[in-house]
C-alpha positions in Angstrom: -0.1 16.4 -40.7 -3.9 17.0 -39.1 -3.2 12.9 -38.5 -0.4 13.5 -36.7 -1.6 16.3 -34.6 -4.5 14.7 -33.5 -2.0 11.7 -31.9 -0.5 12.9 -28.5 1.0 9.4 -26.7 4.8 9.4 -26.7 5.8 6.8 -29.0 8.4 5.6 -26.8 6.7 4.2 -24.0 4.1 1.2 -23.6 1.1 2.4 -22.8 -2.0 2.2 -25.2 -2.0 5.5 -26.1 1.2 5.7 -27.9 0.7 2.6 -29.5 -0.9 5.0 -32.6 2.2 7.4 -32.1 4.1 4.2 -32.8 2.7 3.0 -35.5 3.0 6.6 -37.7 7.0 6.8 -36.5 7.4 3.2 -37.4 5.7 3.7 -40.6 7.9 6.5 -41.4 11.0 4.7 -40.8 9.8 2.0 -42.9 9.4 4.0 -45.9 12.6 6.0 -45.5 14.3 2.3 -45.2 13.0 1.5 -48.4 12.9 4.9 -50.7 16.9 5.2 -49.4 17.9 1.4 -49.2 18.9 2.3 -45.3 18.0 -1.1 -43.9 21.4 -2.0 -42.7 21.3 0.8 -40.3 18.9 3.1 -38.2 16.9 6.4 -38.6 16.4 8.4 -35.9 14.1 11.8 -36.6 15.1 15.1 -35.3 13.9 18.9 -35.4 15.9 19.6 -38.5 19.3 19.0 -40.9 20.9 21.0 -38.3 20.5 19.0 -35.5 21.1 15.5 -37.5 24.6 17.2 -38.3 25.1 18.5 -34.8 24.3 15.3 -33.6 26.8 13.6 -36.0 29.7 15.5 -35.2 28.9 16.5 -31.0 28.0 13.1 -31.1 31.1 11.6 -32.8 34.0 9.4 -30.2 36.1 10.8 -33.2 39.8 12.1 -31.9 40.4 13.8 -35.6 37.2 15.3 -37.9 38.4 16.1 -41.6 35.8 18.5 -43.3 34.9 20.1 -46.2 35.1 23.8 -46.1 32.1 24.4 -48.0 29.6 22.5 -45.4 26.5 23.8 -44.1 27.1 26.4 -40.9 25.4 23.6 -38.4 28.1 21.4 -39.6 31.2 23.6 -39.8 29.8 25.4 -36.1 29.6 21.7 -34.6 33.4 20.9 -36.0 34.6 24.2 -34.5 32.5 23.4 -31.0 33.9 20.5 -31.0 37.7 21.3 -31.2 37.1 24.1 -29.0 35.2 21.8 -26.4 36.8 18.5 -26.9 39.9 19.0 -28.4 39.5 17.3 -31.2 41.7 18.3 -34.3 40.2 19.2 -37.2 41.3 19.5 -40.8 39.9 21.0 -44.2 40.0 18.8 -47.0 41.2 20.1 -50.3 38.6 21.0 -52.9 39.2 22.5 -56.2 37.3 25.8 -57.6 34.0 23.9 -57.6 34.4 23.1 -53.7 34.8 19.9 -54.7 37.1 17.4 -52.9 40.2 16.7 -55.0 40.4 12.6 -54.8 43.7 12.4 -54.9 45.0 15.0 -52.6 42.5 14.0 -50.2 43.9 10.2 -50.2 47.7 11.8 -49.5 46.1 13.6 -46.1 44.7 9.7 -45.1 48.7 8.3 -46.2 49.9 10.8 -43.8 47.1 10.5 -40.6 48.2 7.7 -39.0 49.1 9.1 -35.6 45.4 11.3 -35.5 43.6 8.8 -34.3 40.0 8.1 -34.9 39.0 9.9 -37.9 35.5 11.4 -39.1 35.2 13.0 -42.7 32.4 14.8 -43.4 31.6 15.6 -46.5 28.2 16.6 -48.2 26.6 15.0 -51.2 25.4 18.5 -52.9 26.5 21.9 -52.0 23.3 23.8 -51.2 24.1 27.2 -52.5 26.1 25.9 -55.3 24.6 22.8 -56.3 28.3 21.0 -56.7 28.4 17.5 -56.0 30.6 15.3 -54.4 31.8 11.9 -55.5 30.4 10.1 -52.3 30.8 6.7 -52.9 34.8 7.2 -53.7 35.4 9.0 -50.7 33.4 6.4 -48.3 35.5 3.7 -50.5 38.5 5.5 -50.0 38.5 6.4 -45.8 37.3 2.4 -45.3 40.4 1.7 -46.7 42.2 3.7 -44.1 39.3 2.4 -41.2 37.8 6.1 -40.9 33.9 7.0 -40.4 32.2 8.9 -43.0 28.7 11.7 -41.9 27.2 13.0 -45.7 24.8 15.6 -44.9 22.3 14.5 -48.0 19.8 17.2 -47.0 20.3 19.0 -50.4 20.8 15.8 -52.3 17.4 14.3 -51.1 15.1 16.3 -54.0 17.8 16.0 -56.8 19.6 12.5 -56.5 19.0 8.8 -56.3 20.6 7.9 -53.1 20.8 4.4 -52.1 22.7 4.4 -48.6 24.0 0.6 -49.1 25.4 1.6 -52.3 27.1 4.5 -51.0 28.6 2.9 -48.2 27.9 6.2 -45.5 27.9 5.9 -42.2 25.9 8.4 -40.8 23.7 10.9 -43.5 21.4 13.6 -42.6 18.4 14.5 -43.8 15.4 17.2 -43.4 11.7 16.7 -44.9 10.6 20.3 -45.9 13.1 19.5 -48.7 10.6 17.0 -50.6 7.6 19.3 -49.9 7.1 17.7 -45.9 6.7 19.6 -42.8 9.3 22.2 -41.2 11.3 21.6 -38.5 11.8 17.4 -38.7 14.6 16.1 -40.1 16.4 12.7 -39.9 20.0 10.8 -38.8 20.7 7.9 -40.2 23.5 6.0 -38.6 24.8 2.4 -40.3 24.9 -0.8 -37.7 27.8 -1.0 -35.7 28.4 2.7 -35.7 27.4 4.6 -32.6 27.2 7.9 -31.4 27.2 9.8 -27.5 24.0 11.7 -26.3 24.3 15.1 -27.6 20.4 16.0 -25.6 20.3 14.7 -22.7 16.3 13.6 -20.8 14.6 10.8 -21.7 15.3 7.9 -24.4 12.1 9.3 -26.9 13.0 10.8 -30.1 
């Protein structure tokens, strides 16, 4: 942190200064890359979980967002913006007692979505006030099948699980550092190649 502080060039342009700002971010992507096995994809850092899932779902060219009911408010408030801005429909998915998303009643809603559109589902990996988790990889496996994008918000899963983003098969997860004992107020979006997402902030191209 006193490293960090003491760097002030903008790592996103090309003068000298931020070549040191550069070098810190890069690093940090670097070893995110490897600790999550996120190299087919990008990370880009944020103030916080929240806005990683605000920018995942604002962000989304999605006409149809499926959601568990049991998400974090940043997520649930950006799925309700978002229909209320957009238009987009949204969805809960079924869960059982445990809030967690019953497989085979969530497969039936994908049989019957054909005319929604473009779908998102977002689903998280670990409930954080319950500590239920959700079968991630099935889920991804399952809306593939039906050519629908999946956000995890991981935030709560990052201290407690071994994530390996390949493995999964996400397309966009969320993170936040002050989770694993780093600093409060950055957090992380990772988003797989060949996935995009609109501006959600709009100014310059610097994280």
């Amino acid at each position: 942190m006193i490293k960090a502080m003491e760097v002030y060039g903008n790592p996103s342009s090309g003068y000298t200064l931020s070549d040191s700002s550069r070098q810190i971010l890069e690093g940090c992507r670097q070893a995110l890359s490897e600790h999550l096995n996120g190299f087919d994809g990008r990370f880009i850092f944020t103030s916080g979980g929240s806005e990683a899932n605000t920018m995942a779902i604002s962000g989304s060219f999605a006409d149809t967002i499926f959601y568990n009911p049991t998400e974090h408010d940043s997520t649930i408030n950006a799925i309700e913006d978002s229909h209320y801005r957009n238009g987009t429909t949204i969805m809960k998915l079924p869960i059982d007692a445990d809030g967690i998303i019953n497989i085979e009643k969530y497969k039936e809603m994908l049989d019957n979505a054909s005319e929604l559109g473009s779908i998102l589902i977002s689903v998280m990996m670990v409930n954080n006030e319950t500590g239920a988790r959700n079968d991630i990889k099935t889920i991804c496996e399952i809306a593939h099948q039906y050519g629908c994008a999946v956000h995890c918000d991981m935030v709560q899963a990052l201290p407690h699980c071994q994530i390996d983003l390949d493995d999964l098969d996400v397309d966009y997860a969320t993170f936040s550092a002050h989770k694993i004992g780093g600093p409060k107020g950055i957090g992380a979006l990772w988003i797989r190649n060949g996935y995009d997402l609109r501006s959600t902030i709009f100014g310059g191209k610097q994280e």
